[in-house]
C-alpha positions as MATLAB code, in Angstrom:
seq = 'XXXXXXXXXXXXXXXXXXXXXXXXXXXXXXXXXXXXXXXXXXXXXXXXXXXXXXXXXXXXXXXXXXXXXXXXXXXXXXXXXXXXXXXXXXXXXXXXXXXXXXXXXXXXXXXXXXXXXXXXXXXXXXXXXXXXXXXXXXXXXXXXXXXXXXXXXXXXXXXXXXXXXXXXXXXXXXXXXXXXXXXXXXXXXXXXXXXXXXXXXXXXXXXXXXXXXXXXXXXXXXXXXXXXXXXXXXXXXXXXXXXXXXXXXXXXXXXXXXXXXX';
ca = [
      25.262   15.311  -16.698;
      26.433   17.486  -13.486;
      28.912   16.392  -11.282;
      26.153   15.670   -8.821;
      24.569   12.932  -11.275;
      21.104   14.322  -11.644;
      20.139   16.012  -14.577;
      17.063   17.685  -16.291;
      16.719   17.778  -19.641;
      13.661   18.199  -22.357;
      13.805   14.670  -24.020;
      10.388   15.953  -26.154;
       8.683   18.112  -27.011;
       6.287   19.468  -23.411;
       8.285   16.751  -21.746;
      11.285   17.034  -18.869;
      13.269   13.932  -17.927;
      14.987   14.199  -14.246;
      17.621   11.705  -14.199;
      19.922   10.181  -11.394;
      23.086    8.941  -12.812;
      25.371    7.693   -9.974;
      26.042    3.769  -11.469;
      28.834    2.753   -9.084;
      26.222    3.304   -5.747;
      23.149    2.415   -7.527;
      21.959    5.930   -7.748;
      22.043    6.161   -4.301;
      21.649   10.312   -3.362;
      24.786   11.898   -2.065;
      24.468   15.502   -0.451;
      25.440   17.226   -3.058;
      22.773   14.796   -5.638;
      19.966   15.742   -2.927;
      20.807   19.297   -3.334;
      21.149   18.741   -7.040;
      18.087   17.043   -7.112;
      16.112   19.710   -5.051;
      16.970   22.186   -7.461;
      16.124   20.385  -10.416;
      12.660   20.018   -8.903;
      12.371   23.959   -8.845;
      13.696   24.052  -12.329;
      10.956   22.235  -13.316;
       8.326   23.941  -11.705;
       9.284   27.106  -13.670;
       9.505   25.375  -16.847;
       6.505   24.836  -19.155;
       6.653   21.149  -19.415;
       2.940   19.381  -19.315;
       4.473   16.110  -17.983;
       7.946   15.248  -15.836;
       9.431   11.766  -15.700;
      11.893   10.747  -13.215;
      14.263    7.888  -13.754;
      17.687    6.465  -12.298;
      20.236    5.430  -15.335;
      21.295    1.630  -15.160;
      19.976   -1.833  -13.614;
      18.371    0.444  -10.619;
      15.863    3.205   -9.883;
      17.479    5.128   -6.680;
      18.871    2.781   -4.057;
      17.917    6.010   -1.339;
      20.696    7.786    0.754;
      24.476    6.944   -0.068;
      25.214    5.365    3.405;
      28.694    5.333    2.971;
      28.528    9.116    2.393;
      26.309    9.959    4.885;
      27.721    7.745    7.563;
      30.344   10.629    8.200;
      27.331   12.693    9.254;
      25.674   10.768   12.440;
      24.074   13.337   14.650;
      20.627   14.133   15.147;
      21.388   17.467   13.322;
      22.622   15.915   10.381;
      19.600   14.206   10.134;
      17.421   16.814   10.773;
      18.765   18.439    7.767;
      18.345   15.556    5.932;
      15.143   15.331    6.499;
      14.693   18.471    5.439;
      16.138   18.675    2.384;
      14.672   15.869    0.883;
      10.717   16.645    2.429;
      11.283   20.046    0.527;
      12.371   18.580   -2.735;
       9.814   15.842   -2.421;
       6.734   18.018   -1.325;
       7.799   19.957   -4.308;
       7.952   17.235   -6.866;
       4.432   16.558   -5.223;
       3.157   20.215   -5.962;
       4.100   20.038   -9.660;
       1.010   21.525  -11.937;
       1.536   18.948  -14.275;
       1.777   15.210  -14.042;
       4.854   13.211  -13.004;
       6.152    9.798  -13.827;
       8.392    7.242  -11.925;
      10.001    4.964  -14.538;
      11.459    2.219  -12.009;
      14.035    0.258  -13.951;
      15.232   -1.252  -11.299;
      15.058   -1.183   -7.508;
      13.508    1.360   -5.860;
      14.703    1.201   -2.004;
      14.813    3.206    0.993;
      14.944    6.873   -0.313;
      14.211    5.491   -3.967;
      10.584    4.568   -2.773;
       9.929    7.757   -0.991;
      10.637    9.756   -4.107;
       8.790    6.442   -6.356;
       5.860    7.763   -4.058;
       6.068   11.198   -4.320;
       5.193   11.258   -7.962;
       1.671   10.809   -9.434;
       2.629    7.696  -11.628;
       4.812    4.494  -11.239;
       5.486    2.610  -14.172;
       7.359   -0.750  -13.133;
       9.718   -2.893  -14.955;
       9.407   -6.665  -14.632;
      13.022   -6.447  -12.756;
      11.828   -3.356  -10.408;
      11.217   -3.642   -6.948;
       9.505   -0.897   -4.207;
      11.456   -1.356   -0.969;
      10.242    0.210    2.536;
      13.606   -1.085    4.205;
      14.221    2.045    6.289;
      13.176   -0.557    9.219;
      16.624   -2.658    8.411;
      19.099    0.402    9.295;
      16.591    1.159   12.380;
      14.939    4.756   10.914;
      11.554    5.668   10.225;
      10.577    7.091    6.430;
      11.917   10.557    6.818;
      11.300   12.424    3.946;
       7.715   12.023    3.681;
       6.720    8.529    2.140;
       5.152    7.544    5.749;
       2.083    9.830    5.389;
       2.233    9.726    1.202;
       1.843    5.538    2.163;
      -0.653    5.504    4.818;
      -3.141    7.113    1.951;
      -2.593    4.877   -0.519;
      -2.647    1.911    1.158;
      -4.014    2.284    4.427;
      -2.501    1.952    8.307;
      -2.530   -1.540    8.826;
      -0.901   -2.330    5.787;
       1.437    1.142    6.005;
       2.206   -0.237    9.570;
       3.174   -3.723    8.514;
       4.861   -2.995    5.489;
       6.913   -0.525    8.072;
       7.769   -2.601   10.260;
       8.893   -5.265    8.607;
      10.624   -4.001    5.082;
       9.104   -5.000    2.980;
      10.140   -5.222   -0.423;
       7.113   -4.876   -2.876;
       7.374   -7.113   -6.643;
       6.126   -5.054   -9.417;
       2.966   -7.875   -9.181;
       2.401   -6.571   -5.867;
       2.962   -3.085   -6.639;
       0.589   -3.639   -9.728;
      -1.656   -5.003   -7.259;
      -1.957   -2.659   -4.204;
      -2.323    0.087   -6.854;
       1.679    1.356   -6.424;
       2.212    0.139   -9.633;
      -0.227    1.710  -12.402;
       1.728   -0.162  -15.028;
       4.484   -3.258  -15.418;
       6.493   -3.576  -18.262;
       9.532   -6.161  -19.449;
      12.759   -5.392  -18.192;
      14.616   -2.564  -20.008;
      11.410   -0.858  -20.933;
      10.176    1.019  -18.242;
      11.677    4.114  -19.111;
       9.799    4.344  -22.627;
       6.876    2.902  -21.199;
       6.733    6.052  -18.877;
       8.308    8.593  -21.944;
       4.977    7.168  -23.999;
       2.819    7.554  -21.361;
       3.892   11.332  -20.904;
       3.414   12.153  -24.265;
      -0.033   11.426  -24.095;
      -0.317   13.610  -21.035;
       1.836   16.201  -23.128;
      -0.984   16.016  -25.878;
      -3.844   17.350  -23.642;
      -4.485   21.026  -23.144;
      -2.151   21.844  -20.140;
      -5.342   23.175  -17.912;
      -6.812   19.691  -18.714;
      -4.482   17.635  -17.415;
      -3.370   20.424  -14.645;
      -7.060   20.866  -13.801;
      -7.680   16.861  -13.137;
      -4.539   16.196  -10.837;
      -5.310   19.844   -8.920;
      -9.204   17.776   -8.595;
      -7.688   14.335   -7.345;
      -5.042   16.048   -4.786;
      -7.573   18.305   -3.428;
      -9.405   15.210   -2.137;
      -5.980   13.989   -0.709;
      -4.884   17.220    1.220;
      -8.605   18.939    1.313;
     -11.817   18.544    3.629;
     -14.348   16.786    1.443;
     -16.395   19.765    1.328;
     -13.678   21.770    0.342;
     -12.270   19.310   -2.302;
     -15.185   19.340   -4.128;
     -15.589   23.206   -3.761;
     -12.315   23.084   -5.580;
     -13.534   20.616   -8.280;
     -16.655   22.715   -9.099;
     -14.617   25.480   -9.155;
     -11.885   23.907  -12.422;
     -14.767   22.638  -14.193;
     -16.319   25.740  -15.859;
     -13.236   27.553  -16.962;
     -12.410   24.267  -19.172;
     -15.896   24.279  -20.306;
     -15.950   27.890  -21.652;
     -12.640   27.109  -23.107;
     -11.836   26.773  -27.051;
     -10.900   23.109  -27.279;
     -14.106   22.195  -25.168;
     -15.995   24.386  -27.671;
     -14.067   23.161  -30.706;
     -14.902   19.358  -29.430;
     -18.690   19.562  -28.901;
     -18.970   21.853  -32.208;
     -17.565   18.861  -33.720;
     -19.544   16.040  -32.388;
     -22.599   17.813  -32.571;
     -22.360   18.963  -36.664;
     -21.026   15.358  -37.468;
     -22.856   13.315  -39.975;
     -24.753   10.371  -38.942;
     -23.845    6.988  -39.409;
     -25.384    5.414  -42.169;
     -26.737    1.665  -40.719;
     -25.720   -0.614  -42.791;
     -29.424   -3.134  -43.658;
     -28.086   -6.735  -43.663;
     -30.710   -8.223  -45.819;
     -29.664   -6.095  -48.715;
];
């Protein structure tokens, strides 16, 4: 672990674990952890991992911005390059080729729900929470979450949510499709780990090819999306394990049915 408390490390074999270790704030992202955290981001993307999980260490996911930190730093130019730190580390993350994986054991407020959002999965444990409380210290989203929200869940309930802080249960998360999975407390780590193994296991232009499909539609004209999608589809079907996988199926031996009267 870095001074900065985040880390990157291969935990197995095609998978990277980015992990935010600051216990005494609750995870909470100093400048010098944003920073850290940027730059693990890039590490990554020059890595050949096939799946990334991203976790906080302890009874919370990442608690957002250490306020008592960043309280020295007031002005409008200080948050400016907030802002813009933590857009370009998050847009990043976003842009990964390969799959990533929020394990939320534990809170997720703030900043910890814009970077909850700005990977592919959430896996939730029964403790975990998904907190839009920006509202409470009288600041919009600013590193991205307010546009990466409005898509998933639509304006009215983007606005609302907003504007009043609210603080999502991993039923509700589950619900509203934040949440793709909930686990018991303690487990949402491995939950997500197990989860990225099986992403690990595919071909990496498999899984690359079906999250480069999905985000086209979110960032894409729907003509142009689907250009895109028709576009991934034949190189994987020319491709050995396609090949290998019909060859199989289609040189398999029947099944015998079984005559119950005998």
């Amino acid at each position: 672990m870095t001074s900065s408390g985040v880390s990157l490390t291969t935990v197995q074999p095609g998978v990277g674990l980015l992990l935010v270790s600051r216990p005494a704030v609750r995870n909470a992202l100093s400048w010098e952890a944003m920073e850290a955290f940027g730059a693990a981001v890039e590490a990554a993307a020059a890595s050949d991992w096939r799946a990334l999980v991203v976790s906080g260490s302890g009874a919370a996911f990442i608690a957002g911005g250490d306020l008592k930190e960043l309280s020295r730093y007031p002005t409008e130019a200080d948050g400016r390059r907030m802002s813009r730190l933590m857009t370009r580390a998050l847009q990043a993350l976003e842009a990964l080729p390969f799959p990533t994986i929020a394990a939320l054991n534990g809170p997720a407020r703030g900043g910890g729900s814009e970077v909850a959002l700005a990977c592919d999965l959430r896996v939730m444990a029964a403790n975990a929470d998904l907190g839009f409380v920006q509202v409470a210290w009288f600041v919009t989203p600013g590193w991205g979450m307010g546009q990466r929200l409005l898509r998933l869940v639509g304006y009215a309930r983007a606005l609302e949510w907003l504007l009043t802080g609210k603080v999502l249960s991993p039923a509700e998360a589950l619900a509203h499709g934040l949440a793709n999975r909930v686990v018991p407390a303690g487990q949402a780590l491995d939950e997500a780990l197990g989860l990225a193994r099986h992403v690990a296991a595919l071909p990496p232009a498999v899984a690359q090819g079906i999250k480069q499909t999905l985000r086209a539609g979110l960032t894409l004209p729907p003509a142009t999306a689907a250009m895109v999608e028709r576009e991934i589809f034949p190189p994987l079907w020319a491709a050995e394990e396609h090949v290998a996988a019909v060859t199989r199926f289609a040189t398999r031996r029947p099944n015998r049915q079984i005559d119950a009267s005998s």
